[in-house]
C-alpha positions in Angstrom: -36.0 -1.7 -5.5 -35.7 1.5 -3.6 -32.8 -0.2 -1.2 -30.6 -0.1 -4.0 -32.2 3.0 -5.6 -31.0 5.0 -2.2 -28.2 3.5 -1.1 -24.9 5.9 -1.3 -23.0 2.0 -1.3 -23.7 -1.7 -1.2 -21.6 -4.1 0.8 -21.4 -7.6 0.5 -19.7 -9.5 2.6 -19.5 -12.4 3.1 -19.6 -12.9 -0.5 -20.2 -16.5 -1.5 -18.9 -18.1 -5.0 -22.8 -18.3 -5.3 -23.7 -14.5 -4.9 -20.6 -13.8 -7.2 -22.0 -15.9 -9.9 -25.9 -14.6 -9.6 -24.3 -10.6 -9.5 -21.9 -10.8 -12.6 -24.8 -12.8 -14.5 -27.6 -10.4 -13.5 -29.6 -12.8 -11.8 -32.1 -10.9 -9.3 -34.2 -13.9 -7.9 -34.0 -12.1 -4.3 -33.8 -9.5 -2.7 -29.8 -8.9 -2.8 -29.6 -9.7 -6.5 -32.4 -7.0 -6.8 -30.9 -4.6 -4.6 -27.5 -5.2 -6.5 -29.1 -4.7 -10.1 -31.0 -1.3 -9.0 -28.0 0.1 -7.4 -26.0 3.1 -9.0 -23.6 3.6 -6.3 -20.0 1.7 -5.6 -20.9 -2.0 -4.7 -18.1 -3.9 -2.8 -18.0 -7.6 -2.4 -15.8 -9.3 0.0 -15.5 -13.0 -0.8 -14.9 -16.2 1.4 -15.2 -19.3 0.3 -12.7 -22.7 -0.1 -10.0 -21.5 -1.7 -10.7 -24.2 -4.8 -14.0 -22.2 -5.5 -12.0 -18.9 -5.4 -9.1 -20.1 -7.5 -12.4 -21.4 -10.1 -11.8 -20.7 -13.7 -15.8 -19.9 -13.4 -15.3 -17.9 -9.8 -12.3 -16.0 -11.8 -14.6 -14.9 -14.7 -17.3 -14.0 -12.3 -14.9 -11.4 -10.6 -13.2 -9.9 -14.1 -17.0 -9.2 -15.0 -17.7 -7.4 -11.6 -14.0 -5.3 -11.9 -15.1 -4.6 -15.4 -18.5 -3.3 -14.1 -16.2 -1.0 -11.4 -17.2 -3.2 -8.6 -14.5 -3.5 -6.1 -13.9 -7.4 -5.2 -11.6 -7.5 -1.8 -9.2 -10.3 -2.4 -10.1 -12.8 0.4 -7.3 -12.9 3.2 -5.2 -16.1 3.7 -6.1 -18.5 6.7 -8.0 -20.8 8.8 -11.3 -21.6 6.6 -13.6 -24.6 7.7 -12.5 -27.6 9.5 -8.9 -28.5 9.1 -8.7 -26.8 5.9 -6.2 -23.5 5.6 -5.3 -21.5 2.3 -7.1 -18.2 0.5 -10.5 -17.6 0.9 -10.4 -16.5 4.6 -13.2 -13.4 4.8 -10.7 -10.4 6.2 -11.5 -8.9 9.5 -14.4 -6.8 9.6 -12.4 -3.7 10.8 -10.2 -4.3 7.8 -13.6 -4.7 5.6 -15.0 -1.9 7.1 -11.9 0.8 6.4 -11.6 -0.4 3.1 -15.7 0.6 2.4 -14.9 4.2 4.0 -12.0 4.4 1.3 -14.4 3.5 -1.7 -17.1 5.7 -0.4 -14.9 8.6 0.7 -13.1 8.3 -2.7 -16.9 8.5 -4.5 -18.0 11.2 -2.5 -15.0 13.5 -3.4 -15.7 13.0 -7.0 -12.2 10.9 -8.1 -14.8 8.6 -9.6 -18.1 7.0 -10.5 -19.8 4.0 -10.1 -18.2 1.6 -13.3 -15.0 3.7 -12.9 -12.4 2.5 -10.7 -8.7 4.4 -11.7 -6.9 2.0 -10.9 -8.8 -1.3 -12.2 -6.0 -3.8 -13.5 -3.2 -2.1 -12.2 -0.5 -4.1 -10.1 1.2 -1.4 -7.8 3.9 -2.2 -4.8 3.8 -0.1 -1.5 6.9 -0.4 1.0 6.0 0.2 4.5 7.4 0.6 8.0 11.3 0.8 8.7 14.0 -1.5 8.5 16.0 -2.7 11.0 20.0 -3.4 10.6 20.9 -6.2 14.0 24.3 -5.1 15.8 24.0 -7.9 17.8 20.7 -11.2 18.4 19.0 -8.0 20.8 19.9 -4.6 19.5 19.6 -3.2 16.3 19.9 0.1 13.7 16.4 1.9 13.4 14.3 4.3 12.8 11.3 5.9 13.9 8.9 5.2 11.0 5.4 3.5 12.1 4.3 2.2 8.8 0.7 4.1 8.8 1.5 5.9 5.3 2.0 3.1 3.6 -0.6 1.3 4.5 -2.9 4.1 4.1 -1.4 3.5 0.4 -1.8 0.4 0.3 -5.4 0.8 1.4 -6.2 3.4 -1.4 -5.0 1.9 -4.0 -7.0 -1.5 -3.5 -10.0 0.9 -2.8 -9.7 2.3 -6.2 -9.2 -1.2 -7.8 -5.4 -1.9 -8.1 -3.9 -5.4 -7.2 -2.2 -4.1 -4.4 1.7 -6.1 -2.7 2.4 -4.1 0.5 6.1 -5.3 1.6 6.2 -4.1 5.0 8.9 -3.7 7.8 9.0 -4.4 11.3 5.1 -3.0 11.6 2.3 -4.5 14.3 -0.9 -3.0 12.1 -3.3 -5.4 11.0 -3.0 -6.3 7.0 -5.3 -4.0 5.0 -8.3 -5.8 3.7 -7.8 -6.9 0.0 -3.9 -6.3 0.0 -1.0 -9.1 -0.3 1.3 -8.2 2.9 4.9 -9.7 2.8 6.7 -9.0 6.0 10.9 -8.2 5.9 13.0 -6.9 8.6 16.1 -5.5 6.9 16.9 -3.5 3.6 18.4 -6.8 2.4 15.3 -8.4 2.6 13.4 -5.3 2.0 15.2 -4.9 -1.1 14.8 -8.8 -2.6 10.7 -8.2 -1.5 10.3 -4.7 -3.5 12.2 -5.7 -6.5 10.9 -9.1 -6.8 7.4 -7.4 -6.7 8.0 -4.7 -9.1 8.7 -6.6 -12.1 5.1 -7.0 -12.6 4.0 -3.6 -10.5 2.6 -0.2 -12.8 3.8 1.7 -9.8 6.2 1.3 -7.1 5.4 3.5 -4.0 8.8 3.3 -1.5 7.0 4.7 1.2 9.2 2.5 3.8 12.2 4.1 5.7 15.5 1.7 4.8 18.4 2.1 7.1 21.2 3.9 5.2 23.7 1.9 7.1 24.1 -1.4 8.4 26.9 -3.2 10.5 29.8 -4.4 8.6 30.2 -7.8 11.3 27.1 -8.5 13.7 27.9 -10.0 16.6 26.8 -13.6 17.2 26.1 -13.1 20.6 25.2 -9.7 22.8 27.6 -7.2 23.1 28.6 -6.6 26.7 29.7 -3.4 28.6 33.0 -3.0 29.1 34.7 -2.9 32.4 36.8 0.2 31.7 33.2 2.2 30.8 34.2 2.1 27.2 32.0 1.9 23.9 32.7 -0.9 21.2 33.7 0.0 17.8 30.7 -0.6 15.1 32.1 -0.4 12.0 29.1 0.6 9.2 28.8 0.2 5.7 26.3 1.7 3.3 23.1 -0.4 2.3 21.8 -0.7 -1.4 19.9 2.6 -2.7 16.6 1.1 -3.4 15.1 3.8 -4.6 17.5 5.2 -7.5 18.1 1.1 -8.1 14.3 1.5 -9.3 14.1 4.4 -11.5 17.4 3.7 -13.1 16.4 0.4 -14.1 12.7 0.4 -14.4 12.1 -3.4 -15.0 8.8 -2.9 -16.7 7.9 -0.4 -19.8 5.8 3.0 -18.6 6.4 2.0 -15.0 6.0 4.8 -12.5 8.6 4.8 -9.6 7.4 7.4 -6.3 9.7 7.7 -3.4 9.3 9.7 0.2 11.9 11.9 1.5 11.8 12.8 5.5 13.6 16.2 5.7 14.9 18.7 8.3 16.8 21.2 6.2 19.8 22.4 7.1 23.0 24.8 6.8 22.8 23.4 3.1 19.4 24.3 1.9 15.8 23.9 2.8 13.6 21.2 3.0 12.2 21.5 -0.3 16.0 22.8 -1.5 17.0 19.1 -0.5 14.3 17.4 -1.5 14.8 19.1 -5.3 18.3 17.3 -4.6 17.0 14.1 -3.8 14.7 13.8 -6.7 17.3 14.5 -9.5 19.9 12.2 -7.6 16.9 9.5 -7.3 15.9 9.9 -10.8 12.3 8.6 -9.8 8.9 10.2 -11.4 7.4 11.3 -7.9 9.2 12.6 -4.2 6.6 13.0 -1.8 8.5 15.2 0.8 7.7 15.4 4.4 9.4 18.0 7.1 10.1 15.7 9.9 11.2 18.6 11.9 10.8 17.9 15.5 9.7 14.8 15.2 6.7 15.5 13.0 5.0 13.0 11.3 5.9 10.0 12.8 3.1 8.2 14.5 0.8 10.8 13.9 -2.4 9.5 12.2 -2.3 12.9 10.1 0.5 14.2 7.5 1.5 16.7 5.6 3.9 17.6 2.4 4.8 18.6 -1.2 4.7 16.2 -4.3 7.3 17.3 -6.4 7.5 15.6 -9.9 10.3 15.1 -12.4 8.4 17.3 -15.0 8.9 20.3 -12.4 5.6 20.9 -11.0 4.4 20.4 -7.4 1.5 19.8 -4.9 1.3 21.3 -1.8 -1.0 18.7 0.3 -2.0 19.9 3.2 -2.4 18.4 6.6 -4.7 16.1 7.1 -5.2 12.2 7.3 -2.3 9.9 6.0 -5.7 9.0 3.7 -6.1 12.2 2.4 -2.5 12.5 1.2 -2.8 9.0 0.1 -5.2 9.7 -2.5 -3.3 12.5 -3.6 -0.3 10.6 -4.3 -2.7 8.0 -6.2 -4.6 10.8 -8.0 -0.7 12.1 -9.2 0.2 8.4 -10.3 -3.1 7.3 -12.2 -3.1 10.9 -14.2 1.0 9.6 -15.5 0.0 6.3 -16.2 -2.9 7.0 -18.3 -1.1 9.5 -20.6 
């Protein structure tokens, strides 16, 4: 009794199809089901089992009670299970396990909500990640510096505060966060196809991913060689798709809450927040989180900074600390819109 009594969370993991059924039933014939029953802090559950049990009309109404209760069930990764067999059900990492438990407790300890009271509890919400690459030839290719960390700290958040959670990411190494489906793209094209595919089912589309602007109008089939006379080839460049203002002018579901990111220097034009202002009206989307990426700030740093500016005209000043930190934030911002 007084495990669960003085516990600030419960974690368990693995949770079988068994332990599911015993929690969401009230069963306490042990001493889990006891501790689980006395508890009145966050409880998270990370399933693995064969993916038949999970995919079990009866294992499917054991997890809606547990959401409804403000549980947090991990979606099980994808993988090798027993034997020969392969599919969902896979327990994630324990790192990946581990982070998301010091989302749900940090979230509970800064007040954004109570046991039974997950935000964002039968949401569906997309998070773009990483940076897009545009090939000029089979070895070199258009970039950018972005490393992928913010949105997956998004991504990370929002399945810690109960959202279904798609995470299309771009040309990133970092492990999949526990809980969250991870698509993997390469280009805007494909970036592009991923996000709106996604979004047509999503509350909230965070573009936290950095898509090339450009991309070369003819890739070369083969690598581009130096030329003897020291000169450079011609790349001719077109302009890729606007993702972003593609998704707040045609929202493709009703109340659906579109949040971009804007990396800005200023300039001779206006200041950062000057341009971002810009950006926001041209975008037409409901959120611009705007980061000054002067000097090479930001990227790769395991900390961030900015200013949430919204379509209403009010703002946020967030300031520096972990990409989890501003994360929440940007959560906080999009649960308040879709709930009025």
């Amino acid at each position: 009794m007084r495990i669960g009594q003085a516990a600030d969370l419960v974690v368990v993991a693995p949770a079988t199809a068994d332990v599911l059924a015993r929690a969401a039933h009230g069963l306490a014939d042990d001493l889990l089901t006891n501790t689980l029953l006395t508890a009145r802090c966050p409880v998270v559950f990370a399933p693995a089992m064969h993916t038949e049990m999970w995919e079990h009309a009866a294992t499917t109404a054991n997890v809606a009670t547990l959401r409804e209760r403000g549980a947090l069930v991990i979606e099980p990764a994808e993988g090798r299970l027993t034997g020969k067999d392969t599919g969902k059900g896979r327990l994630p990492e324990p790192a990946e396990i581990f982070d998301a438990c010091r989302e749900v407790l940090a979230q509970h300890l800064a007040g954004r909500g109570t046991p039974g009271a997950l935000d964002l509890a039968g949401r569906h919400v997309v998070v773009s990640a990483g940076g897009t690459r545009e090939y000029l030839d089979p070895v070199r290719f258009l970039g950018n510096r972005s490393s992928g960390l913010q949105g997956y700290a998004l991504a990370r958040a929002a399945a810690a505060r109960g959202a279904e959670v798609t995470l299309v990411a771009a040309n990133t190494s970092l492990p999949d966060p526990a809980g969250v489906k991870v698509v993997r793209v390469e280009t805007t094209a494909q970036l592009r196809h991923e996000v709106v595919s996604a979004a047509a089912a999503a509350d909230a589309v965070v573009m936290a991913a950095a898509p090339a602007d450009f991309r070369p109008v003819a890739p070369s089939d083969s690598k581009i060689k130096k030329a003897a006379d020291g000169s450079a080839p011609a790349i001719e460049l077109t302009q890729n798709p606007d993702i972003l203002r593609e998704l707040s002018s045609e929202r493709l579901r009703a109340g659906q809450m579109v949040v971009g990111f804007a990396a800005e220097t200023g300039d001779e034009t206006g200041s950062v927040l000057d341009l971002a202002r810009a950006k926001l009206a041209r975008k037409g989307c409901d959120l611009l989180v705007v980061n000054d990426v002067s000097g090479g700030a930001v990227f790769g740093s395991a900390e961030n900074e900015a200013v949430i500016l919204a379509a209403d005209g009010s703002s946020v000043a967030v300031p520096r600390g972990s990409k989890s930190a501003l994360a929440h934030v940007i959560w906080d911002q999009v649960a308040t819109r879709l709930q009025d």
